[in-house]
C-alpha positions as CSV (number, residue, x, y, z in Angstrom):
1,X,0.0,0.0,0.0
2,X,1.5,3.7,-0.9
3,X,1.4,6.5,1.7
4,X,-1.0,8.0,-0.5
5,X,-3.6,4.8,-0.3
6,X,-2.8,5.0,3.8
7,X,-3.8,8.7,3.7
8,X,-6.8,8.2,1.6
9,X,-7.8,5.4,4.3
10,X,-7.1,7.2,7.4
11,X,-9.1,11.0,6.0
12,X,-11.4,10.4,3.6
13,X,-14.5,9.0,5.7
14,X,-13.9,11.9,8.2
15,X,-13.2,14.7,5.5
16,X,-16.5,13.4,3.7
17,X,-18.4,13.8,6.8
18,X,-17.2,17.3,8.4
19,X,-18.0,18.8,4.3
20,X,-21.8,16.9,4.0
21,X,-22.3,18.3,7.5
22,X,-21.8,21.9,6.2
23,X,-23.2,21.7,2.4
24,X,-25.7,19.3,4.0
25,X,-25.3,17.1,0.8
26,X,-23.2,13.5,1.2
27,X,-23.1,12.7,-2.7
28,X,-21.6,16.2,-3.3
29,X,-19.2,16.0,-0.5
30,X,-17.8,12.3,-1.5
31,X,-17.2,13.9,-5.2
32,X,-15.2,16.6,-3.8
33,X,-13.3,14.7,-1.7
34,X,-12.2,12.4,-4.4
35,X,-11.3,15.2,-6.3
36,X,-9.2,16.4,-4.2
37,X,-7.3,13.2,-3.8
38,X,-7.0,13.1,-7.4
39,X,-5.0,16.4,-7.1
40,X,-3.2,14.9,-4.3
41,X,-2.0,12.0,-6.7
42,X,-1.0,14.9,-9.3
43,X,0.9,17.2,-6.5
44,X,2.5,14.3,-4.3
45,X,3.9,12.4,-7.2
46,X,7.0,11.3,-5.8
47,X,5.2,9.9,-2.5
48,X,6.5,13.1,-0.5
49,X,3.3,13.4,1.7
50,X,3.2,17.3,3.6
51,X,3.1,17.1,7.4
52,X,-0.4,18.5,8.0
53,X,-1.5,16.2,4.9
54,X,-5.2,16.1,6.7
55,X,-5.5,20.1,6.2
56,X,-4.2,20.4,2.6
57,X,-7.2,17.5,1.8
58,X,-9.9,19.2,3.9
59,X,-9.0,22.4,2.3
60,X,-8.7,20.9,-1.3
61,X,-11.9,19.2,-0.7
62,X,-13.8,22.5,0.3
63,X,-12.3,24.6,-2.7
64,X,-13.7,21.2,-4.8
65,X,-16.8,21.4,-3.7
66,X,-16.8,25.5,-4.2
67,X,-15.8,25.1,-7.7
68,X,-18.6,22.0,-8.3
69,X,-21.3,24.3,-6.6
70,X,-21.0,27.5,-8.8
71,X,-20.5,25.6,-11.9
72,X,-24.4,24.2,-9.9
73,X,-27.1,26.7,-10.5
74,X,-28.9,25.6,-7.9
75,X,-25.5,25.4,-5.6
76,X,-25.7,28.8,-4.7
77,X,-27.4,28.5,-1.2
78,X,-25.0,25.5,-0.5
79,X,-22.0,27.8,-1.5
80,X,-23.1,30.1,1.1
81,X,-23.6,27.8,4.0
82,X,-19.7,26.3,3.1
83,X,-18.2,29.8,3.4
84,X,-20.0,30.6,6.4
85,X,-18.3,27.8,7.8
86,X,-15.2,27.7,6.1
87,X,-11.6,27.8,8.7
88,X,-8.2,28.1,7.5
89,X,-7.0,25.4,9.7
90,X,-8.0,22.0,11.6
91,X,-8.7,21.8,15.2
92,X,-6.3,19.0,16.7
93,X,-8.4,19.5,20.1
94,X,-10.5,16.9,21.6
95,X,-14.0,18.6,21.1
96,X,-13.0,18.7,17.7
97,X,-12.3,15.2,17.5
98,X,-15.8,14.8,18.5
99,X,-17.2,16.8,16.7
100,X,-15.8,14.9,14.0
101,X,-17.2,11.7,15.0
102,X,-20.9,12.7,15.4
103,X,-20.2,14.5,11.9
104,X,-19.3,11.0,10.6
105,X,-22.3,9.1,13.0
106,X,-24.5,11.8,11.0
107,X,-23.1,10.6,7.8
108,X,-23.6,6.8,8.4
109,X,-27.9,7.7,9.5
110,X,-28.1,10.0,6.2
111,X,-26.7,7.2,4.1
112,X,-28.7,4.7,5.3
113,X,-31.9,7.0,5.6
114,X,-35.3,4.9,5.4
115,X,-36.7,6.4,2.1
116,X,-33.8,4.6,0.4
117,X,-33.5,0.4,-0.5
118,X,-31.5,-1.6,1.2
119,X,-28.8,-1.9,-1.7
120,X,-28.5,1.8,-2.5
121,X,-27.8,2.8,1.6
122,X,-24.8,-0.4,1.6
123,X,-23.7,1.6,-2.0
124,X,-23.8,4.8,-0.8
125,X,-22.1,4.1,2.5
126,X,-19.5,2.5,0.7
127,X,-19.1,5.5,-1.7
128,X,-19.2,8.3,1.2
129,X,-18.0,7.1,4.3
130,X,-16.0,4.1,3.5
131,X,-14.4,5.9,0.1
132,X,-14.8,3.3,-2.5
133,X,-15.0,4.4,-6.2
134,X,-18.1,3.7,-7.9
135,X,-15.9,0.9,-10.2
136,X,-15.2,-0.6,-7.0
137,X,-18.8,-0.6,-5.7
138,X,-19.9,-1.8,-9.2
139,X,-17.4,-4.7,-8.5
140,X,-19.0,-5.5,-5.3
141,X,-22.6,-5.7,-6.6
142,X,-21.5,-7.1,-9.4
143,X,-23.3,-4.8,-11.4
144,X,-22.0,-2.3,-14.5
145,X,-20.3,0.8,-13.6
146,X,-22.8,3.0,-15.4
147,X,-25.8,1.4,-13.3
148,X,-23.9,1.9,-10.0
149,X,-23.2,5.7,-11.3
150,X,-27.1,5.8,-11.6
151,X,-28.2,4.2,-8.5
152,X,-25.7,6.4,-6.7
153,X,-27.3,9.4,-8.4
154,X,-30.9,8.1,-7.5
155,X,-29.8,7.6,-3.8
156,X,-28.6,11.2,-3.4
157,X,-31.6,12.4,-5.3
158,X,-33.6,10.3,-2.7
159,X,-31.9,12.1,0.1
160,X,-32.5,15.6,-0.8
161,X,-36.1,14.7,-1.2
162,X,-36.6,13.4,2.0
163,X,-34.2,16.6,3.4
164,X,-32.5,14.0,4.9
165,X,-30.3,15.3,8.2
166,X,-26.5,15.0,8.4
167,X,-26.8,15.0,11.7
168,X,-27.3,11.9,14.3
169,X,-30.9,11.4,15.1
170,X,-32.6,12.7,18.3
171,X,-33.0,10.3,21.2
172,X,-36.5,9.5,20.1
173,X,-36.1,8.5,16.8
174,X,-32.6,6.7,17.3
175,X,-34.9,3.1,17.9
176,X,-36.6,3.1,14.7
177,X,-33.1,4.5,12.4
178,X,-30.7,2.2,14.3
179,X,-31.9,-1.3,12.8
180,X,-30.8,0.1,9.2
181,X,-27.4,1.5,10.2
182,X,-26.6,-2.1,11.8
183,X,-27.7,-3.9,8.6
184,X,-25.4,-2.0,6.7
185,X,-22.8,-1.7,9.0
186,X,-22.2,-5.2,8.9
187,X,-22.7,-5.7,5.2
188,X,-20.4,-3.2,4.8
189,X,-17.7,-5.3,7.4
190,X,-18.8,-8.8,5.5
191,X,-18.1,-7.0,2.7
192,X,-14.1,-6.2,4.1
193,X,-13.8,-10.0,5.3
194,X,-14.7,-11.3,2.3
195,X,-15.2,-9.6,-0.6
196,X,-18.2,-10.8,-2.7
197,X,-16.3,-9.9,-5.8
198,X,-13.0,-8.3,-7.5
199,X,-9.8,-9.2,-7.8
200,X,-9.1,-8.9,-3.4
201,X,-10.0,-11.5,-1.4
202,X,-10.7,-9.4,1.5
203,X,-10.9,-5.7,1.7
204,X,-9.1,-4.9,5.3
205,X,-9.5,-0.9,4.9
206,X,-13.7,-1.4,5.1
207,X,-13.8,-4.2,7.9
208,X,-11.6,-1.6,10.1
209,X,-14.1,1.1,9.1
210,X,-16.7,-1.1,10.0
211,X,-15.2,-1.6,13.7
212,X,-14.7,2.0,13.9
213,X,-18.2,3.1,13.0
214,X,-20.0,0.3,15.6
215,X,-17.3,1.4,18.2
216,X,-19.0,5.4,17.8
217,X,-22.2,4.0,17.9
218,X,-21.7,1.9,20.8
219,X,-20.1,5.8,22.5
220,X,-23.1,7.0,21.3
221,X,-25.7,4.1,22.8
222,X,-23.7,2.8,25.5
223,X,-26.2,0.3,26.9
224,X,-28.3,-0.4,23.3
225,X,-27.6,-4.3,23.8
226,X,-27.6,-4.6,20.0
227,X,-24.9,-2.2,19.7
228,X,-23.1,-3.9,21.8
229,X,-23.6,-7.1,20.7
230,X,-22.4,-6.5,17.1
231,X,-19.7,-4.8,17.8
232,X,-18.7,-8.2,19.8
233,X,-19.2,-10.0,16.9
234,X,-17.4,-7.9,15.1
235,X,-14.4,-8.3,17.3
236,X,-14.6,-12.1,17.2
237,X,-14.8,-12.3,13.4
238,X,-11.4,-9.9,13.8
239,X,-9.6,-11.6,16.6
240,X,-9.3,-14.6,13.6
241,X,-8.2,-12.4,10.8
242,X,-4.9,-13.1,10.8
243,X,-5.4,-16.8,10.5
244,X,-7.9,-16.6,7.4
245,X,-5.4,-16.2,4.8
246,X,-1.8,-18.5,4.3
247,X,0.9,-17.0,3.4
248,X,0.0,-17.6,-0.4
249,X,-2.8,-15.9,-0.1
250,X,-5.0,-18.9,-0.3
251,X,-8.3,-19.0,2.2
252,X,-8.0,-21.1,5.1
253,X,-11.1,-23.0,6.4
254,X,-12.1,-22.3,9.8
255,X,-11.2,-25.8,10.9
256,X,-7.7,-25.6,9.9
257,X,-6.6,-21.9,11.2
258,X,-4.0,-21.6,13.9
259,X,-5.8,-21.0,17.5
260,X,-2.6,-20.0,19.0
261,X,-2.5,-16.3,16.3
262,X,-6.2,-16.0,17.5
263,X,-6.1,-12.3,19.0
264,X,-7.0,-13.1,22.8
265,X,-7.1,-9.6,23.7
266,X,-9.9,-8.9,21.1
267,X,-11.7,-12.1,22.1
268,X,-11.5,-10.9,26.1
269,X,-13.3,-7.4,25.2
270,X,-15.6,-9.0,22.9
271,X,-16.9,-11.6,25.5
272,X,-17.1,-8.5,27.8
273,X,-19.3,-6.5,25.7
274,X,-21.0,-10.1,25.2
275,X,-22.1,-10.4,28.4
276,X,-23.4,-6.5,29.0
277,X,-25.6,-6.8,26.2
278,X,-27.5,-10.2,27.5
279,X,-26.9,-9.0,31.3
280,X,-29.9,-6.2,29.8
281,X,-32.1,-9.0,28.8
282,X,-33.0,-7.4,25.3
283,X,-32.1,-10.4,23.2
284,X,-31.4,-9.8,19.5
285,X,-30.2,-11.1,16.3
286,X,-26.5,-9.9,16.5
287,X,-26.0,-10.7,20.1
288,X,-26.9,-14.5,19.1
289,X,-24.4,-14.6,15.9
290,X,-21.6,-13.2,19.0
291,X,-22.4,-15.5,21.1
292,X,-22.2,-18.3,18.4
293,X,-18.7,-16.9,17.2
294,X,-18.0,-16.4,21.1
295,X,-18.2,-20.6,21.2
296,X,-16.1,-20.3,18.0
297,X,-13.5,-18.7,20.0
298,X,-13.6,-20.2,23.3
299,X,-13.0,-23.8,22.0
300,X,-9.8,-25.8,21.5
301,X,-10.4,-27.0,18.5
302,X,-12.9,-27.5,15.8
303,X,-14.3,-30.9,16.4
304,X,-14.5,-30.2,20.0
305,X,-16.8,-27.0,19.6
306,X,-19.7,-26.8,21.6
307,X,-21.5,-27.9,18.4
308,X,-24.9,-28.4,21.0
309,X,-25.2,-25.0,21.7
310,X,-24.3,-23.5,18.9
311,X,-27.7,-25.8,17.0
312,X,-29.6,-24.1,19.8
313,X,-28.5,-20.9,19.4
314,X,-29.3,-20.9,15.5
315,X,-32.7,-22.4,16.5
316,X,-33.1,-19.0,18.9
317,X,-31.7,-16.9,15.9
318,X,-34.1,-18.5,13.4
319,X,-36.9,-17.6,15.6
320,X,-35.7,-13.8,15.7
321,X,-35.0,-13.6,12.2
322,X,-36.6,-16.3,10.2
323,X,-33.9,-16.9,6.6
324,X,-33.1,-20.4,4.8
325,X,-28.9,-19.0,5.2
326,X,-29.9,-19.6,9.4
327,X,-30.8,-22.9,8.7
328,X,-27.9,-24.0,6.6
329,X,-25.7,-22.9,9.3
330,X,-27.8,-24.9,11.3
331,X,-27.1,-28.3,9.3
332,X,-23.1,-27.2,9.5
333,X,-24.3,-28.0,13.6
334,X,-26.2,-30.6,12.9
335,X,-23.6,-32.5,10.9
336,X,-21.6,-32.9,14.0
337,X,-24.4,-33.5,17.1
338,X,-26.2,-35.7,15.2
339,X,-24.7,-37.3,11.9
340,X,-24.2,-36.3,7.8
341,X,-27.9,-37.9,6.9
342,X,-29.5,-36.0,9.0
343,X,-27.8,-32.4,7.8
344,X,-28.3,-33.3,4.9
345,X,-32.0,-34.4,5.1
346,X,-32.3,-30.5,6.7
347,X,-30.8,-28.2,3.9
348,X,-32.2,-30.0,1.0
349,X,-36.0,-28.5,1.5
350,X,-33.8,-25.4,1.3
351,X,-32.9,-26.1,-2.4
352,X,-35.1,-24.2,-4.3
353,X,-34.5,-20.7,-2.4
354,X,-30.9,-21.1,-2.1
355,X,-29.7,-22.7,-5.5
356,X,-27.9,-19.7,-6.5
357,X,-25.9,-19.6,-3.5
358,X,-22.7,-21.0,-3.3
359,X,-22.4,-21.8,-0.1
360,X,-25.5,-24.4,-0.2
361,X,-23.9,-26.2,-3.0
362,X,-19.9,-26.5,-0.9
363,X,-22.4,-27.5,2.4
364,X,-24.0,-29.9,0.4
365,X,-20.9,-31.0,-1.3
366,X,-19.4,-31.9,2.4
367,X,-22.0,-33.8,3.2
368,X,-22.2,-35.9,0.5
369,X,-18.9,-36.5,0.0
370,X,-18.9,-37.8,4.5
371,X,-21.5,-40.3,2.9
372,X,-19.4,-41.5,0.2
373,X,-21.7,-39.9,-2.5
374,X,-18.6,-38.7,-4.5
375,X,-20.1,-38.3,-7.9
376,X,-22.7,-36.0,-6.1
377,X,-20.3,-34.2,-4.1
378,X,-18.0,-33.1,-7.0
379,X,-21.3,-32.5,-9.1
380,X,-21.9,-30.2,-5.9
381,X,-18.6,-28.3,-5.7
382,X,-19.0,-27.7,-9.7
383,X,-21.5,-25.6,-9.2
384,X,-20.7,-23.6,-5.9
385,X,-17.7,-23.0,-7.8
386,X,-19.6,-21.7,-10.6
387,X,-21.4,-19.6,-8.3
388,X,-18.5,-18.0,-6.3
389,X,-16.9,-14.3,-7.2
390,X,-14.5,-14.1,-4.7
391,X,-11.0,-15.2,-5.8
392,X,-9.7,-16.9,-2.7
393,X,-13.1,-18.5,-2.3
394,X,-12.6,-19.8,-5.9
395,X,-9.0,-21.2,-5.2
396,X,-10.5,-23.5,-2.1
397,X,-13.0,-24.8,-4.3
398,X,-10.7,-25.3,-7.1
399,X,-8.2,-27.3,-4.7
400,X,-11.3,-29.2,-3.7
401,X,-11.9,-30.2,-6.8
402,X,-7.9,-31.4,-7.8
403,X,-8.4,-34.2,-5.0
């Protein structure tokens, strides 16, 4: 990674944020912003990055979004409410540095404001606060660039119609905005883990950002026992990140990673924020996925999980949110408490709804082939391999296939 890329990762969510807050438009403020990294690239050819590289992009990014706005007919009340606000330096102090969170919490409930679907609040997170091109969203959804461009464009539209806030919600509406922000919170981090496309396996800048917005919510809402329970889970899925990948590259099963490089320390505060969120007896969906990763993490090996629990647990999570993908992670249980025929005999009503998703077909694949159904099972792994975008995904399945 360049120290360009580092810099572009470290400021761009919070420059993004602190100029929609003052323009009061996020689409506006993410093409600014990109311009003026764009200028960066041009300036700081030679990788000589200035000290106060964080000023220099804040103020590029402002006289972008000046130049953007009077070529903008309409931009002429937005151009007013910038220079009102405009400073010729940035505040180091620690107000500031709040300020500049709840600028970035107000970003994260704009983007992911009700009067927008699901896909185009993931897709405009990713553009504004996570800093993705729209190529690279494109890539994600595996759609074309000049639909992206479009649904990006709708999205903002959407926004201004609804005069969405960039601010965070008051205390009374926080209940009913906070489901969506979760949602695509952790999309956004599944998204970093394991990237549902492109040429990267995983995406490591947009799982951090991930953490980092769940860990302002959670300063924000304290005691919200969602909060804090996906933020655990969060932490677990991280504790194991260095372990996912060989040093090749190449996807490593959860069965076969090292326990020992587990991160401990993230595994401790995890289980900690765990138990606060079920000590307030507001059971949710994301509190059950931590606690099922938290069983994950606490056992010494694979086969000696506490596969028993964990089949209740997705029993407890169907019944809070009822989806086929719960109960084929439920078989993965059921394979070891009770036996291959039975797992089986439990995903395969599933086969209709999920035929177009990989993961049914490797499940299904793995059980077969622990019956000695081999023609099946490589008839199986065929077609989840057909099915899979990610490239380290691809590889496994691949290697599967060799034996």
């Amino acid at each position: 990674m360049t120290r360009l890329e580092q810099v572009y990762r470290q400021e761009a969510a919070r420059i993004t944020a602190a100029l929609a807050a003052r323009i009061g438009d996020v689409g506006l403020a993410a093409d600014a912003v990109q311009d003026a990294f764009i200028e960066a690239i041009e300036h700081w050819r030679d990788g000589d990055v200035p000290p106060n590289y964080g000023g220099w992009l804040a103020t590029t990014a402002r006289r972008k979004a000046i130049d953007r706005l009077r070529r903008a007919r309409a931009g002429q009340q937005k151009l007013a409410l910038l220079a009102a606000t405009m400073t010729d330096s940035e505040d180091g102090s620690e107000g500031a540095a709040d300020a500049a969170d709840d600028e970035l919490l107000g970003m994260i409930f704009a983007c992911c404001h009700p009067a927008l679907p699901r896909e185009s609040q993931i897709a405009l997170t990713l553009r504004a606060v996570c800093g993705l091109t729209t190529a690279e969203i494109a890539a994600a959804f595996l759609a074309a660039e000049p639909a992206m461009t479009q649904r990006l464009l709708r999205a903002r539209k959407a926004l201004r119609a609804a005069h969405a806030d960039l601010r965070v919600p008051d205390p009374d509406e926080l209940a009913g905005r906070l489901a969506e922000v979760l949602a695509v919170i952790y999309l956004v981090f599944n998204e970093g883990y394991l990237a549902s496309a492109g040429r990267q396996p995983a995406r490591r800048d947009l799982a951090a950002q991930a953490v980092t917005l769940t860990r302002l919510l959670h300063r924000l809402m304290p005691r919200e026992p969602e909060v804090l329970g996906l933020l655990a889970l969060l932490l677990l899925h991280e504790s194991r990140a260095a372990t996912r990948f060989d040093g090749w590259g190449r996807l490593v099963r959860l069965a076969d990673q090292d326990r020992a490089r587990w991160d401990r320390a993230l595994i401790t505060e995890a289980t900690r924020l765990l138990d606060r969120a079920l000590a307030l007896r507001a059971p949710g969906p994301y509190q059950v996925q931590a606690a099922i990763a938290a069983l994950h993490a606490e056992a010494p090996g694979y086969e000696q999980t506490d596969w028993a629990q964990i089949r209740l647990l997705y029993d407890r999570l169907q019944s809070l949110t009822p989806s086929p993908v719960v109960l084929l992670n439920r078989a993965v249980a059921t394979r070891y408490v009770v036996g291959h025929q039975t797992a089986l005999a439990e995903i395969m009503p599933l086969a209709s709804e999920l035929d177009g998703y990989r993961l049914f077909h490797a499940l299904r694949a793995g059980l077969l082939a622990g019956l000695g159904r081999d023609d099946e099972a490589r008839a199986a792994r065929e077609r989840a391999l057909a099915l899979a975008g990610n490239p380290a995904e691809r590889e496994l399945l691949a290697r599967d296939l060799s034996f």
